[in-house]
Short mmCIF file of the C-alpha atoms (twelve columns), coordinates in Angstrom:
data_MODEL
# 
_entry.id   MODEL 
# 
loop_
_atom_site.group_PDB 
_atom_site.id 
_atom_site.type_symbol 
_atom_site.label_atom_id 
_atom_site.label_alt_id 
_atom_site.label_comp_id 
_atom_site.label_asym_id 
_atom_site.label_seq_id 
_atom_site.Cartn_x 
_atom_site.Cartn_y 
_atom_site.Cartn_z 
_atom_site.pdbx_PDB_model_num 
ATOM 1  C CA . UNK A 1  -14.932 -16.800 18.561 1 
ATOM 2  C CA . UNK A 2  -11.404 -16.644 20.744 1 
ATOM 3  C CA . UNK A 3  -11.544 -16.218 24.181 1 
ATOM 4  C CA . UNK A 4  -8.664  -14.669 26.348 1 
ATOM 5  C CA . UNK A 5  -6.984  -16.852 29.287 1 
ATOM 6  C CA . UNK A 6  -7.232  -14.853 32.273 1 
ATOM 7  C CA . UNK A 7  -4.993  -16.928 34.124 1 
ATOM 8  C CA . UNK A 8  -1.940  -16.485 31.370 1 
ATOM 9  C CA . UNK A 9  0.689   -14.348 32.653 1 
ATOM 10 C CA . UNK A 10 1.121   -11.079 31.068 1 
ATOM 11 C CA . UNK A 11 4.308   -9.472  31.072 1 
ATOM 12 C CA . UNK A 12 4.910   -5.563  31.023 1 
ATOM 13 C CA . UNK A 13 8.060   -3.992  31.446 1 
ATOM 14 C CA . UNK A 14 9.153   -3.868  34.594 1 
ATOM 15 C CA . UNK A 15 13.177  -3.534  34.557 1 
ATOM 16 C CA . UNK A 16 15.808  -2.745  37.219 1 
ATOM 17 C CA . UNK A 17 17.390  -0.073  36.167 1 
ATOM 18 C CA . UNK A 18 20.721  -0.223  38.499 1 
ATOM 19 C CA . UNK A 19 22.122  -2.173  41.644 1 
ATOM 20 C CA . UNK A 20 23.660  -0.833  43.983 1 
ATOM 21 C CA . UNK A 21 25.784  -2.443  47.527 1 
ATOM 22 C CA . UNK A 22 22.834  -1.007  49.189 1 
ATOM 23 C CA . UNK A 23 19.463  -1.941  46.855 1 
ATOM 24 C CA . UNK A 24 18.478  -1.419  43.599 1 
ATOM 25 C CA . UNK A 25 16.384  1.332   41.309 1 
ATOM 26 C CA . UNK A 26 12.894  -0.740  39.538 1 
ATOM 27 C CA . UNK A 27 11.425  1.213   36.918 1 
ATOM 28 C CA . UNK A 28 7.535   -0.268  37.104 1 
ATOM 29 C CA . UNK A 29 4.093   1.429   35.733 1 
ATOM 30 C CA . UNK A 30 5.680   4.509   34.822 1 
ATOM 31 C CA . UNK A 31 7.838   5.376   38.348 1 
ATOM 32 C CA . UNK A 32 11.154  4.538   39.548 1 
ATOM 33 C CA . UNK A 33 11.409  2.719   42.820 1 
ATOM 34 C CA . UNK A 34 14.170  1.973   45.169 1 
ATOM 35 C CA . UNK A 35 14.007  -1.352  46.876 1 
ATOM 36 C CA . UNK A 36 16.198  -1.226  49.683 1 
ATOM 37 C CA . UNK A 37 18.125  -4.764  50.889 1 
ATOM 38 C CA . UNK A 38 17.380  -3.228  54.396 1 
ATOM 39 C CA . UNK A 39 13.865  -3.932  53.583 1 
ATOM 40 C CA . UNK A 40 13.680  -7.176  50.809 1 
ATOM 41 C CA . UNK A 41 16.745  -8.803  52.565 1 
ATOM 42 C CA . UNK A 42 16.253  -11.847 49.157 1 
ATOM 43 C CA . UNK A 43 17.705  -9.312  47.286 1 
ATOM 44 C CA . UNK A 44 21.064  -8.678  49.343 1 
ATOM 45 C CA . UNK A 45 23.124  -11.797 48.181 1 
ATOM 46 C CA . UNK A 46 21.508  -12.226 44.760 1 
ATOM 47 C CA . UNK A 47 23.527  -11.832 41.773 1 
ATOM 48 C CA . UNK A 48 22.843  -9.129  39.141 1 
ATOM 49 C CA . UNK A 49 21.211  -11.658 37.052 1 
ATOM 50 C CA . UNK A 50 18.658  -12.601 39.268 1 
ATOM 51 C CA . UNK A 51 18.061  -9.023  40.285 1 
ATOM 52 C CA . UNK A 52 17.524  -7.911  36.912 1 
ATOM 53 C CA . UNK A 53 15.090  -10.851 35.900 1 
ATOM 54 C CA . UNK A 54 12.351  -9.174  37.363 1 
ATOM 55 C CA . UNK A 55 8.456   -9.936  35.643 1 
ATOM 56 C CA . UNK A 56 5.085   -7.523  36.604 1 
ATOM 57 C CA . UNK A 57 2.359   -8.811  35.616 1 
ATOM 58 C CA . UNK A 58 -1.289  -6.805  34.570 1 
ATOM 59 C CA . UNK A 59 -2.029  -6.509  38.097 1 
ATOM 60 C CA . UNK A 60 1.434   -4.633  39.280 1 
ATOM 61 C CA . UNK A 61 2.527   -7.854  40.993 1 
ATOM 62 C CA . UNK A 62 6.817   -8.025  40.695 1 
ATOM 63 C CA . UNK A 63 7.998   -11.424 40.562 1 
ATOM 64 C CA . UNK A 64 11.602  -12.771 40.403 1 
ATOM 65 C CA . UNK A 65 11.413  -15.829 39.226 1 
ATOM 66 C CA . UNK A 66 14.730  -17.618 40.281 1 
ATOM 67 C CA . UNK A 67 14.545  -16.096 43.538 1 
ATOM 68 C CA . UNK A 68 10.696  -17.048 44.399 1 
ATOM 69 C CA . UNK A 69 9.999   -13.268 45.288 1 
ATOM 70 C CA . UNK A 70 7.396   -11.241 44.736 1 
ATOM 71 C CA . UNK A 71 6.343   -7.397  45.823 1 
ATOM 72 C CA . UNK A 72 3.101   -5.549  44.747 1 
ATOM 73 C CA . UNK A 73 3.983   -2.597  42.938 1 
ATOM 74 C CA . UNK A 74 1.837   -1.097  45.851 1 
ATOM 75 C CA . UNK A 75 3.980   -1.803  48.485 1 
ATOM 76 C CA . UNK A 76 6.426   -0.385  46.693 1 
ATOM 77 C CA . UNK A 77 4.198   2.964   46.129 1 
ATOM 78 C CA . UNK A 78 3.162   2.984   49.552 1 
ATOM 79 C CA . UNK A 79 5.183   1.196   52.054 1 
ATOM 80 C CA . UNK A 80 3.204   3.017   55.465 1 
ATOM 81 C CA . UNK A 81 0.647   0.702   54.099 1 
ATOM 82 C CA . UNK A 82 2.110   -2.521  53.867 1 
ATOM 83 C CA . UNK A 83 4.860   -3.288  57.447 1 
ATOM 84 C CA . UNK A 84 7.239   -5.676  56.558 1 
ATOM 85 C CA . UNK A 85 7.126   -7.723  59.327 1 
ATOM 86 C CA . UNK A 86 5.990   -11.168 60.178 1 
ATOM 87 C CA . UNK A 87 6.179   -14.164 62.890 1 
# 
């Protein structure tokens, strides 16, 4: 009998679909976000390449892999939820 890994990654398709000098547009589980650099400053200096190697996994986590960033696909659906600050 095979088992599933529940640790493997699993990768949907999550894709940024344009960039602009002030964010970019994320298409992820079926609704187009845009993620402002105002708000995920990572993102500002980036190049497109970066940017557009984005990864969600089953959960709705986004991760960017050469930038080490990651937002839940529920922040992005409701940001009054989730400040972006910190200390």
């Amino acid at each position: 009998m095979l088992g599933t890994n529940t640790l493997e990654k699993i990768d949907t398709a999550a894709e940024v679909t344009n960039i602009s000098p002030f964010g970019f547009w994320l298409l992820a589980g079926g609704k187009e976000y845009f993620v402002n650099y105002k708000d995920y400053a990572v993102f500002e200096n980036a190049s497109i390449k970066d940017i557009a190697n984005v990864v969600e996994d089953a959960e709705g986590n986004l991760h960017w892999p050469a930038l080490d960033a990651d937002i839940e696909l529920k922040a992005l659906e409701n940001p009054q939820d989730y400040p972006l600050s910190y200390k």
